[in-house]
Biopython code that builds the backbone (N, CA, C, O; Angstrom):
import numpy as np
from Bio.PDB.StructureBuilder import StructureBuilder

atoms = [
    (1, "UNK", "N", (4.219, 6.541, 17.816)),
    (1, "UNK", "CA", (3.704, 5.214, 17.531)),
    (1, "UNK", "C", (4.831, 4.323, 17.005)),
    (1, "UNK", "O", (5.719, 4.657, 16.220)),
    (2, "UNK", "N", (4.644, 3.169, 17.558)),
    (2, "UNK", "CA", (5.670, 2.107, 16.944)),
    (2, "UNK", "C", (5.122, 1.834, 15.560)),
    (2, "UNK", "O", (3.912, 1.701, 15.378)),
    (3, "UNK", "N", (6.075, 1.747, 14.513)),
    (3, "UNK", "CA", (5.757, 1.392, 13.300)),
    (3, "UNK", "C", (6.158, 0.008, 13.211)),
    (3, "UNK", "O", (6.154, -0.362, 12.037)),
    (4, "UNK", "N", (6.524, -0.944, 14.077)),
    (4, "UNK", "CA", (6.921, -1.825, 13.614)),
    (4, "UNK", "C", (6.214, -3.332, 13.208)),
    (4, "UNK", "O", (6.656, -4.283, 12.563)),
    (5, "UNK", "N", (4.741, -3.065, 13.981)),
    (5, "UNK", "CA", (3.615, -3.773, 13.872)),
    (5, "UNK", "C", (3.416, -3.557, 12.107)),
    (5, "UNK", "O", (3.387, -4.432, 11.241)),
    (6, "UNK", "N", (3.302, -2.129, 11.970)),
    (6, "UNK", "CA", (2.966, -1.842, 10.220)),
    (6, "UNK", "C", (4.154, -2.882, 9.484)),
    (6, "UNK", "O", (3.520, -3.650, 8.761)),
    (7, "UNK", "N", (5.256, -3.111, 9.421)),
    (7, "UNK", "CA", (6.137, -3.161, 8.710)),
    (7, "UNK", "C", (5.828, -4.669, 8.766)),
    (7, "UNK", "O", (6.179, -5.415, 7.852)),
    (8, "UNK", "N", (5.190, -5.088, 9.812)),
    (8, "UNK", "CA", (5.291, -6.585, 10.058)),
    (8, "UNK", "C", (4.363, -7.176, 8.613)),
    (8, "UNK", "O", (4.734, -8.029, 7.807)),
    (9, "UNK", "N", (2.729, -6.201, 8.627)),
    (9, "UNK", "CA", (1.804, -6.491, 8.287)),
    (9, "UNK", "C", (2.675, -6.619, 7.023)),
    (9, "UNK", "O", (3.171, -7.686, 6.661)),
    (10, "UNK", "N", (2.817, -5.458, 6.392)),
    (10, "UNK", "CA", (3.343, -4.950, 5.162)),
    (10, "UNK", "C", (4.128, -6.098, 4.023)),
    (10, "UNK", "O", (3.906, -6.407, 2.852)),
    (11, "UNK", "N", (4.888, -6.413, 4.798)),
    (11, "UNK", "CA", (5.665, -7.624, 5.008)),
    (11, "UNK", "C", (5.079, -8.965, 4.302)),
    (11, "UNK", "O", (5.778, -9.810, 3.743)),
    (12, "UNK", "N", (3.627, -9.005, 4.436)),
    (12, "UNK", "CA", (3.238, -10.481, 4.560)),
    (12, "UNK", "C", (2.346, -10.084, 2.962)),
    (12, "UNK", "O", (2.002, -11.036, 2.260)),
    (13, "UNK", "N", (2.143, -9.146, 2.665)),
    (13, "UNK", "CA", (1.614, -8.984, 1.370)),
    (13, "UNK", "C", (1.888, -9.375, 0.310)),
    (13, "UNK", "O", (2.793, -8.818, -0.311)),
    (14, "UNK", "N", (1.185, -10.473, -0.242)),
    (14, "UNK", "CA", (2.256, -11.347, -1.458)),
    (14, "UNK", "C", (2.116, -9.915, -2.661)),
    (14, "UNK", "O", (1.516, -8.854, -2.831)),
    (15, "UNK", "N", (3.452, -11.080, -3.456)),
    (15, "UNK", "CA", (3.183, -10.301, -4.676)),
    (15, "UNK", "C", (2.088, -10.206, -5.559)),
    (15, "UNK", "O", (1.584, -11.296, -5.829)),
    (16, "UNK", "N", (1.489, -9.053, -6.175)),
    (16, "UNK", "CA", (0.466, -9.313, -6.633)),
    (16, "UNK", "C", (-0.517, -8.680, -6.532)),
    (16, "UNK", "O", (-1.288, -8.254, -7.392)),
    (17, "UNK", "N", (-0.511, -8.568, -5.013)),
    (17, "UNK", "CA", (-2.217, -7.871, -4.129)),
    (17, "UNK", "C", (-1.464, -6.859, -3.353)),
    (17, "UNK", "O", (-0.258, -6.791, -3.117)),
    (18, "UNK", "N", (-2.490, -6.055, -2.994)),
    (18, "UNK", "CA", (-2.373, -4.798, -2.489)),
    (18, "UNK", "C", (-3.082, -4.451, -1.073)),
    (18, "UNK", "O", (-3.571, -5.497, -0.644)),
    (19, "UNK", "N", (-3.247, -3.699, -0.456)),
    (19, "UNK", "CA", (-3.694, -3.432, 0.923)),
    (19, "UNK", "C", (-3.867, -1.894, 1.065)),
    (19, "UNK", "O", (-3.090, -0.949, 0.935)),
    (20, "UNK", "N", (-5.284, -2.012, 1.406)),
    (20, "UNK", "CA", (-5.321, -0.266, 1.523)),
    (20, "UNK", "C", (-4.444, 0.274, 3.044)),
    (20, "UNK", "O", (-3.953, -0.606, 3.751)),
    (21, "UNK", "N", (-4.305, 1.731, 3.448)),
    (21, "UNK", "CA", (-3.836, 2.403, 4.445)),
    (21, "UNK", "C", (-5.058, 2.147, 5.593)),
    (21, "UNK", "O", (-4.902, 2.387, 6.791)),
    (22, "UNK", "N", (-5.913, 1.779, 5.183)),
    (22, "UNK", "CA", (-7.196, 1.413, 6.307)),
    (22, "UNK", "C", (-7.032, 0.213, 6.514)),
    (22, "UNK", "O", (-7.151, 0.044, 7.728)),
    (23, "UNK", "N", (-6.836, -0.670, 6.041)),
    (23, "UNK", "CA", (-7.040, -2.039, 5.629)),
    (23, "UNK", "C", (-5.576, -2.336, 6.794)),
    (23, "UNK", "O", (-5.671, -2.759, 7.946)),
    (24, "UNK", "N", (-4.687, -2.079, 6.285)),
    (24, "UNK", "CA", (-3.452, -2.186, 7.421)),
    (24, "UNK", "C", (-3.853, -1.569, 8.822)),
    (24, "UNK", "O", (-3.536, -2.350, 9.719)),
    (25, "UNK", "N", (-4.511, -0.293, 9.342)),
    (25, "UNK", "CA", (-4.169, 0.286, 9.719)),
    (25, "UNK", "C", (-5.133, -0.464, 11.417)),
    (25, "UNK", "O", (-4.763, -0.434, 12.591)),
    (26, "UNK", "N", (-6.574, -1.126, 10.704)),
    (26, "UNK", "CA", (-7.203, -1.759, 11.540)),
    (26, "UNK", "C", (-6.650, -2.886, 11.973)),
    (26, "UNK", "O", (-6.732, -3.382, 13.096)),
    (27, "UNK", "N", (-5.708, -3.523, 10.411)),
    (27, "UNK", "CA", (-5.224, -4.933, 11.450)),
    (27, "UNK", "C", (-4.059, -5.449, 12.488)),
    (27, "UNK", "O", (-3.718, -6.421, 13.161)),
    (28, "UNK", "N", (-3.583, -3.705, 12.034)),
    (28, "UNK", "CA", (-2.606, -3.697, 13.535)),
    (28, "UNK", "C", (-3.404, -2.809, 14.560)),
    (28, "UNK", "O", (-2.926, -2.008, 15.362)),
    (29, "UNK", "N", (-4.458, -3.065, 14.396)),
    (29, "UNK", "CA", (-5.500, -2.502, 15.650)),
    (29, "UNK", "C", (-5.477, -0.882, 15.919)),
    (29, "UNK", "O", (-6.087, -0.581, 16.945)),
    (30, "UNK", "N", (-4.981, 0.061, 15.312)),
    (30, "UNK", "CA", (-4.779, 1.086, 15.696)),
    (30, "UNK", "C", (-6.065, 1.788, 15.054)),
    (30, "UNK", "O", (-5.851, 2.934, 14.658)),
    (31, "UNK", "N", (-7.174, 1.370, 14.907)),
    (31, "UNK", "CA", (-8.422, 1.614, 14.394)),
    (31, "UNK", "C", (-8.366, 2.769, 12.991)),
    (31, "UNK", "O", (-7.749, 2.480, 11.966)),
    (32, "UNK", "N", (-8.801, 3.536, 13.092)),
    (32, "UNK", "CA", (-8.905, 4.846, 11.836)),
    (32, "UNK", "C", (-7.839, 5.375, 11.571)),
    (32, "UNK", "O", (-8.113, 6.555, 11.356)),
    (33, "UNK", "N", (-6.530, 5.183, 11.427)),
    (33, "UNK", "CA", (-5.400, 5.861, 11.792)),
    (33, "UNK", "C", (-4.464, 5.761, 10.158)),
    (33, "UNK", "O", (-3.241, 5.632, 10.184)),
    (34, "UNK", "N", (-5.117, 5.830, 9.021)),
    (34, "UNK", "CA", (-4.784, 5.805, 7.717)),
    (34, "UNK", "C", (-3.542, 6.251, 7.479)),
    (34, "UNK", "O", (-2.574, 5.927, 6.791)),
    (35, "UNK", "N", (-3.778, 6.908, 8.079)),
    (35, "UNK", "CA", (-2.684, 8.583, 7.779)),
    (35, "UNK", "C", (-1.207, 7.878, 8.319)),
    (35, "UNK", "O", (-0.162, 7.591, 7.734)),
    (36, "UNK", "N", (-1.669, 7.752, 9.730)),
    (36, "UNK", "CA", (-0.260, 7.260, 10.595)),
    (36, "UNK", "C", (0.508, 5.816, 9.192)),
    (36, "UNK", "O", (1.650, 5.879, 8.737)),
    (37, "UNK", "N", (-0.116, 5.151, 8.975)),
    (37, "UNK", "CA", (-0.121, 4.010, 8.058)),
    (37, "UNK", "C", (0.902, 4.818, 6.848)),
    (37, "UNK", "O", (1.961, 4.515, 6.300)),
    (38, "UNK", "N", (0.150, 5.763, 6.788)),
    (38, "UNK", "CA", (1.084, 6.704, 5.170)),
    (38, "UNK", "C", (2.689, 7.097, 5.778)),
    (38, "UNK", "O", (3.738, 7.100, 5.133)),
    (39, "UNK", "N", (2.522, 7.364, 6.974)),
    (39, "UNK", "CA", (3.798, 8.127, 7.094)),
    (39, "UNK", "C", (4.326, 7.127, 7.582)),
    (39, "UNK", "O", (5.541, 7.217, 7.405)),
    (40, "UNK", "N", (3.944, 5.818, 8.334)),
    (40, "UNK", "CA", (5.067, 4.728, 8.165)),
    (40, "UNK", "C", (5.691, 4.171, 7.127)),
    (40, "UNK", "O", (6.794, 3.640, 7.258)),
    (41, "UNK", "N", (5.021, 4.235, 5.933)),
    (41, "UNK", "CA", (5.568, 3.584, 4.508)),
    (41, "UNK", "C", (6.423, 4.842, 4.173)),
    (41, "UNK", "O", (7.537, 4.740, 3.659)),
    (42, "UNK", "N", (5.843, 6.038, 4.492)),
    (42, "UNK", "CA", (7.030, 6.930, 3.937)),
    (42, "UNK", "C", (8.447, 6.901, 4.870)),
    (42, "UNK", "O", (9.344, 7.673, 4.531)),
    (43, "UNK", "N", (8.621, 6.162, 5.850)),
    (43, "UNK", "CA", (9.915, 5.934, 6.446)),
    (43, "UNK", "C", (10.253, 4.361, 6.574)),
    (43, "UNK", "O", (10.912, 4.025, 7.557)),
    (44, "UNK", "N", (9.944, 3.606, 5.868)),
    (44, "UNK", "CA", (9.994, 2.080, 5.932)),
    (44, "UNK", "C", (11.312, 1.912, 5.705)),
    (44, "UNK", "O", (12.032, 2.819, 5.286)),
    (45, "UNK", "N", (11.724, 0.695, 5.977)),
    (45, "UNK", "CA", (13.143, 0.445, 5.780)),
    (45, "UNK", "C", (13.109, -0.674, 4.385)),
    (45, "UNK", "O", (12.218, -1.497, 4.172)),
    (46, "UNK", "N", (14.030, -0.495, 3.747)),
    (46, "UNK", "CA", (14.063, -1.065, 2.411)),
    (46, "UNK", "C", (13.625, -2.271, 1.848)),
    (46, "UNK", "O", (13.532, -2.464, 0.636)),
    (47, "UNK", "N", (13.288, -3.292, 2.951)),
    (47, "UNK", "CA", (12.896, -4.600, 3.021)),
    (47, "UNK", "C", (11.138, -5.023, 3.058)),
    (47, "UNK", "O", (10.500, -6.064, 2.900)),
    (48, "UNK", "N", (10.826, -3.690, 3.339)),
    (48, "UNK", "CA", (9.504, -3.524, 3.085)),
    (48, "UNK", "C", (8.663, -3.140, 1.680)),
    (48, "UNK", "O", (9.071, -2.263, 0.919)),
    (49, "UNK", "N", (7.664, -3.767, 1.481)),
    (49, "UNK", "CA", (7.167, -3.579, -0.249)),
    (49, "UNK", "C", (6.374, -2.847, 0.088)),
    (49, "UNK", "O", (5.230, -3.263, 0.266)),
    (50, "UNK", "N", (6.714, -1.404, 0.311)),
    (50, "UNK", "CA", (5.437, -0.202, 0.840)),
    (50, "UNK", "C", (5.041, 0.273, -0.248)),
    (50, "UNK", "O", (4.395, 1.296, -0.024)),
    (51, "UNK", "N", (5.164, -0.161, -2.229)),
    (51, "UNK", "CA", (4.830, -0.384, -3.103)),
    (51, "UNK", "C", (2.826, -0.892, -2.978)),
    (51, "UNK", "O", (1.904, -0.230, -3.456)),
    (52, "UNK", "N", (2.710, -2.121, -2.255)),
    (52, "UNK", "CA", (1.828, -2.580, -2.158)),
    (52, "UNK", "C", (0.543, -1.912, -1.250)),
    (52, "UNK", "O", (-0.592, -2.212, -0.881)),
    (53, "UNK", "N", (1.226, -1.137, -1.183)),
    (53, "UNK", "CA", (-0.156, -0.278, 0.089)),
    (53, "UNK", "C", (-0.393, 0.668, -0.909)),
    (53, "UNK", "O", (0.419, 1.306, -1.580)),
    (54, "UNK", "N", (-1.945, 0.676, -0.921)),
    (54, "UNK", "CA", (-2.595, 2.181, -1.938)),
    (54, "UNK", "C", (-3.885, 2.452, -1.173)),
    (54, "UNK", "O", (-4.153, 1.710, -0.228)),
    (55, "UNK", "N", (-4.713, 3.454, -1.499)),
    (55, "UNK", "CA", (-5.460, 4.276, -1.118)),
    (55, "UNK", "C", (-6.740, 3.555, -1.002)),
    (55, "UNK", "O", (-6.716, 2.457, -1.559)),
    (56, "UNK", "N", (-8.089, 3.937, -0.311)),
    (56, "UNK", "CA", (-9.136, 3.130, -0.265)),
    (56, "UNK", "C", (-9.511, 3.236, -1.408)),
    (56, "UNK", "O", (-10.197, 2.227, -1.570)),
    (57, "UNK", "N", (-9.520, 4.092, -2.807)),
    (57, "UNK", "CA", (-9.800, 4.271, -3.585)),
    (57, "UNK", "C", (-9.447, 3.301, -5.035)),
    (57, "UNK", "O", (-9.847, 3.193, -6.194)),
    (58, "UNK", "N", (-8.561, 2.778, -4.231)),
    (58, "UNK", "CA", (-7.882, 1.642, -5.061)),
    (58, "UNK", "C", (-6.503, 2.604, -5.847)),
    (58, "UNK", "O", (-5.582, 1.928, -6.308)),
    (59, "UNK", "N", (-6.427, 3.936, -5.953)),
    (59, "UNK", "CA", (-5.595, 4.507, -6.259)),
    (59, "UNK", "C", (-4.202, 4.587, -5.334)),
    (59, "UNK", "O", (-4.128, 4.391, -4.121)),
    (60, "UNK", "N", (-3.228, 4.898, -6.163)),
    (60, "UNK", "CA", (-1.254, 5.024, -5.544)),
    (60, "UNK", "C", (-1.921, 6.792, -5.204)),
    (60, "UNK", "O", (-2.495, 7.556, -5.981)),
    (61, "UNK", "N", (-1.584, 6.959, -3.874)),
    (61, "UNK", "CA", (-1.752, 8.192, -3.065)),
    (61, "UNK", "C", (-0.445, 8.973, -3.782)),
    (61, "UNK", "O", (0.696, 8.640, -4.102)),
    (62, "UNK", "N", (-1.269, 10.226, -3.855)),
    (62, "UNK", "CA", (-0.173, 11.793, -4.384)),
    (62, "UNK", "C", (0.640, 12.140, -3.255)),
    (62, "UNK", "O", (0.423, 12.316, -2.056)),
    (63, "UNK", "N", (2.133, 12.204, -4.374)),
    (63, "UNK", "CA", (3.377, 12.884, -3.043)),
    (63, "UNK", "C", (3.697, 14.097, -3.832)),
    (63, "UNK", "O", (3.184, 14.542, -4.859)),
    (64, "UNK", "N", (4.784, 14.569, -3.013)),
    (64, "UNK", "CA", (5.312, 15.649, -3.719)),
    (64, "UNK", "C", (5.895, 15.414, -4.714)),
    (64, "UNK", "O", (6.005, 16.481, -5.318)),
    (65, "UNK", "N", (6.599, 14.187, -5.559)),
    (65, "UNK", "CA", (7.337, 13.853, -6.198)),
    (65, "UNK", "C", (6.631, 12.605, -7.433)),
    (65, "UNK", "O", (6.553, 11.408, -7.156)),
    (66, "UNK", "N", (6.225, 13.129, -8.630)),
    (66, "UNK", "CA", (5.454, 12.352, -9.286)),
    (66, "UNK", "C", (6.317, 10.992, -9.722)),
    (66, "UNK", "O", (5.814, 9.971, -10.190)),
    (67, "UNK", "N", (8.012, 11.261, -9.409)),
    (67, "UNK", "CA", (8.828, 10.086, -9.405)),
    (67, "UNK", "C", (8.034, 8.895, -8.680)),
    (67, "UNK", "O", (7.728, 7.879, -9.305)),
    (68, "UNK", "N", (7.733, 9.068, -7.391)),
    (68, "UNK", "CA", (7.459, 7.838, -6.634)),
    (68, "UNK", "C", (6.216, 7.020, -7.245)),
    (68, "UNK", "O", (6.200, 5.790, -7.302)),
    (69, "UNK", "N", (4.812, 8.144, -7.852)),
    (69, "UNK", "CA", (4.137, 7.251, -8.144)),
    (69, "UNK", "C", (4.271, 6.918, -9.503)),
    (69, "UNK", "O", (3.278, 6.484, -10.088)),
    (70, "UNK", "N", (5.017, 7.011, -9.923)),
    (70, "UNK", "CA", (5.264, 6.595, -11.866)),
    (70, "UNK", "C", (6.344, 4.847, -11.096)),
    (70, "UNK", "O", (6.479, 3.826, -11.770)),
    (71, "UNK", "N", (6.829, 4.991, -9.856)),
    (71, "UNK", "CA", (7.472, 4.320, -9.452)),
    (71, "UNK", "C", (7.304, 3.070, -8.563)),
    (71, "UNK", "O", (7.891, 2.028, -8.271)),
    (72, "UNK", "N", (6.124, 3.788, -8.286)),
    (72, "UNK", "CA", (4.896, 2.262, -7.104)),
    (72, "UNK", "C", (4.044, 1.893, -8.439)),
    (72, "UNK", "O", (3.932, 0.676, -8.584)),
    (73, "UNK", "N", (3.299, 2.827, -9.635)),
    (73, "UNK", "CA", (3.034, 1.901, -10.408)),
    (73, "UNK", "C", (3.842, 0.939, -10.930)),
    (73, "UNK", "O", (3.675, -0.187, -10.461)),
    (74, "UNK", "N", (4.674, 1.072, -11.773)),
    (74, "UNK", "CA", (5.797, 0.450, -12.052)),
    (74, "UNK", "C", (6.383, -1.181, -11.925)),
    (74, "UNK", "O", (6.743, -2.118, -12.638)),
    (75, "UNK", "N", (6.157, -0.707, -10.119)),
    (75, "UNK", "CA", (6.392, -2.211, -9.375)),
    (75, "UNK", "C", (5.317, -2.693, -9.147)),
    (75, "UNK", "O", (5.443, -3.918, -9.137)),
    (76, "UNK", "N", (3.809, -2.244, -8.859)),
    (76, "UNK", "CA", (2.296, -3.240, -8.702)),
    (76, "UNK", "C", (2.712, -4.135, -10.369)),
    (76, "UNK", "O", (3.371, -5.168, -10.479)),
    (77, "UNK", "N", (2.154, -3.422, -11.346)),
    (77, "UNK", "CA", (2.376, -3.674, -12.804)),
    (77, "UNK", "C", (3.657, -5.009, -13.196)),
    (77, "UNK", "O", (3.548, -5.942, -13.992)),
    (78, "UNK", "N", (4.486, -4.748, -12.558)),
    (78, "UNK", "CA", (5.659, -5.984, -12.712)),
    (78, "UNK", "C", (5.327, -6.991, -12.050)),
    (78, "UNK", "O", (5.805, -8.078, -12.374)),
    (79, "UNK", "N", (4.315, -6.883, -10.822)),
    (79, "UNK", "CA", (4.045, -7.984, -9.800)),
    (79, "UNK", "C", (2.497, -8.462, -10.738)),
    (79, "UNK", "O", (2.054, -9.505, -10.258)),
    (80, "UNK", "N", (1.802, -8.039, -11.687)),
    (80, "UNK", "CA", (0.915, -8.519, -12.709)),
    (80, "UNK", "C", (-0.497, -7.625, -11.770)),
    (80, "UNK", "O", (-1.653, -8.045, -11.820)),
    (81, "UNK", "N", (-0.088, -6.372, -10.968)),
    (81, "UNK", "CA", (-1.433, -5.734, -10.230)),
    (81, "UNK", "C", (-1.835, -4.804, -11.661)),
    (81, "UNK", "O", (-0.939, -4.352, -12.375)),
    (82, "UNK", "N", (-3.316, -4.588, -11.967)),
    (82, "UNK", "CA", (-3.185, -4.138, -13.396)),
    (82, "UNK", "C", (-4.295, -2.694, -12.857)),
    (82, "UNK", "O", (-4.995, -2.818, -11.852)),
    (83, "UNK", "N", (-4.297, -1.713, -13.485)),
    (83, "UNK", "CA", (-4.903, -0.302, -13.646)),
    (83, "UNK", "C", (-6.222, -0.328, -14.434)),
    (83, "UNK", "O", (-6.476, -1.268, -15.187)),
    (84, "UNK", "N", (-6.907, 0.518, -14.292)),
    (84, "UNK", "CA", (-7.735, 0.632, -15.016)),
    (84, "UNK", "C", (-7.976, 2.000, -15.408)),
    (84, "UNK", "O", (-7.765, 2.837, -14.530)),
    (85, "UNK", "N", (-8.561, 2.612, -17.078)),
    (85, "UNK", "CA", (-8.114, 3.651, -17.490)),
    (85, "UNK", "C", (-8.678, 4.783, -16.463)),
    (85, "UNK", "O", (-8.926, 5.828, -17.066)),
    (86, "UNK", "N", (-8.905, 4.834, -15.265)),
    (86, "UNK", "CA", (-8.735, 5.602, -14.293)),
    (86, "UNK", "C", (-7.537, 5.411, -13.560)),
    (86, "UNK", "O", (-7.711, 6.033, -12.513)),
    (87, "UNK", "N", (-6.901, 5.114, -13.551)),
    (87, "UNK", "CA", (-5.434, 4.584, -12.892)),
    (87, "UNK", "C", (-5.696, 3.945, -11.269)),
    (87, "UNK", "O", (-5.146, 4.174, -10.192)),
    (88, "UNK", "N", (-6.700, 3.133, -11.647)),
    (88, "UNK", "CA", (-7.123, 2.539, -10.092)),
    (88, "UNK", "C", (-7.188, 0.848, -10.253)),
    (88, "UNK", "O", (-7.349, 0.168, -11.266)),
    (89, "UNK", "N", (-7.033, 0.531, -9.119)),
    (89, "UNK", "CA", (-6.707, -0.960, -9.056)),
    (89, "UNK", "C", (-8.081, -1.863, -8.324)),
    (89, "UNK", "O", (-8.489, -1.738, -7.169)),
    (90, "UNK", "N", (-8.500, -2.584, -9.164)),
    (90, "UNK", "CA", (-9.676, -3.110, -8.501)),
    (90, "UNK", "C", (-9.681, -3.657, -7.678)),
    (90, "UNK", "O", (-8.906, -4.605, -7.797)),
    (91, "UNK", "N", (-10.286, -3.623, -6.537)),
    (91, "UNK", "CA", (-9.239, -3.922, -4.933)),
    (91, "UNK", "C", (-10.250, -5.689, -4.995)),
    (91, "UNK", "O", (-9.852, -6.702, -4.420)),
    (92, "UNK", "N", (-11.057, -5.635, -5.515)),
    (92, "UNK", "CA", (-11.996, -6.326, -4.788)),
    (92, "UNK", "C", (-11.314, -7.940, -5.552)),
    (92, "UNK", "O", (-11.421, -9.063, -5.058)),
    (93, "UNK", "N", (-10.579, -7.542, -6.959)),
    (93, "UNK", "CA", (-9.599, -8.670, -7.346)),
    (93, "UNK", "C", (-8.078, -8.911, -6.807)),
    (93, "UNK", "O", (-7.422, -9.942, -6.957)),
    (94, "UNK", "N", (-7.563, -7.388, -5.962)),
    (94, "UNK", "CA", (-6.094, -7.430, -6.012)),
    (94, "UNK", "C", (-5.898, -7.643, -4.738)),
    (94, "UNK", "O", (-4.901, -8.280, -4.398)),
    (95, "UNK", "N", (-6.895, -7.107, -3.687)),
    (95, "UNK", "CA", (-6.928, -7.197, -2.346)),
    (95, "UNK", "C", (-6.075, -8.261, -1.684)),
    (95, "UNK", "O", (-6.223, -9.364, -2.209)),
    (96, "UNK", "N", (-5.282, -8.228, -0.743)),
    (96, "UNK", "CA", (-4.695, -9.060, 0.343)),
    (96, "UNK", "C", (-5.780, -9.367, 1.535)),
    (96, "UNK", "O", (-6.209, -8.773, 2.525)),
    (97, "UNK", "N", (-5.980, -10.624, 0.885)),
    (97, "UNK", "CA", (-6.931, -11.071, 2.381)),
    (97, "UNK", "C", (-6.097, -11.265, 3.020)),
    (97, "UNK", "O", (-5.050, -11.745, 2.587)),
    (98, "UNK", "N", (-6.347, -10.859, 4.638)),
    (98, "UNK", "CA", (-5.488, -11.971, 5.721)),
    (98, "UNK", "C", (-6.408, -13.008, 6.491)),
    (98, "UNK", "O", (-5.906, -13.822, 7.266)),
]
sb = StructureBuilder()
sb.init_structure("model")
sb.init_model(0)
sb.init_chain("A")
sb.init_seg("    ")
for serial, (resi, resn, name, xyz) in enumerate(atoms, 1):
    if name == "N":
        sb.init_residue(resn, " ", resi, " ")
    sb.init_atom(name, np.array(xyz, "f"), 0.0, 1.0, " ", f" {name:<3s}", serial, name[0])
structure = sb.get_structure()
């Protein structure tokens, strides 16, 4: 799959708001394809804020490396995206409409 449709979307996400892996994944038309969505942010090229993509759950998705998500929180939190003491982001305020 070309990732480059993802990177486009990705791209346009202000600071601030967030976008689930579904939420991207339909509006580059590739219908249910979440997953594919995950493993494009895990190879994005540096210019991309793959920071801003989280889980339908409103949660930063588990890697092998608890660095990254101490590290996508980090940057939502600096952009004023705020947690709640479940460590989830209320999508329905942070959401990226397009």
């Amino acid at each position: 799959m070309d990732y480059k449709i993802i990177y486009e979307l990705v791209r346009q996400i202000p600071r601030g708001r967030v976008a689930t892996y579904g939420q991207i994944a339909r509006l580059a038309r590739w219908g249910r394809r979440a997953r594919h969505v995950g493993w494009a942010m895990h190879a994005c090229p540096d210019d991309v804020p793959w920071h801003r993509v989280i889980n339908s759950k409103g949660e930063i998705s588990r890697r092998a490396s608890s660095d990254h998500h101490e590290l996508q929180r980090l940057l939502l939190e600096a952009e004023g995206v705020r947690f709640d003491h479940r460590s989830r982001v209320d999508l329905e305020r942070f959401s990226w409409e397009r």
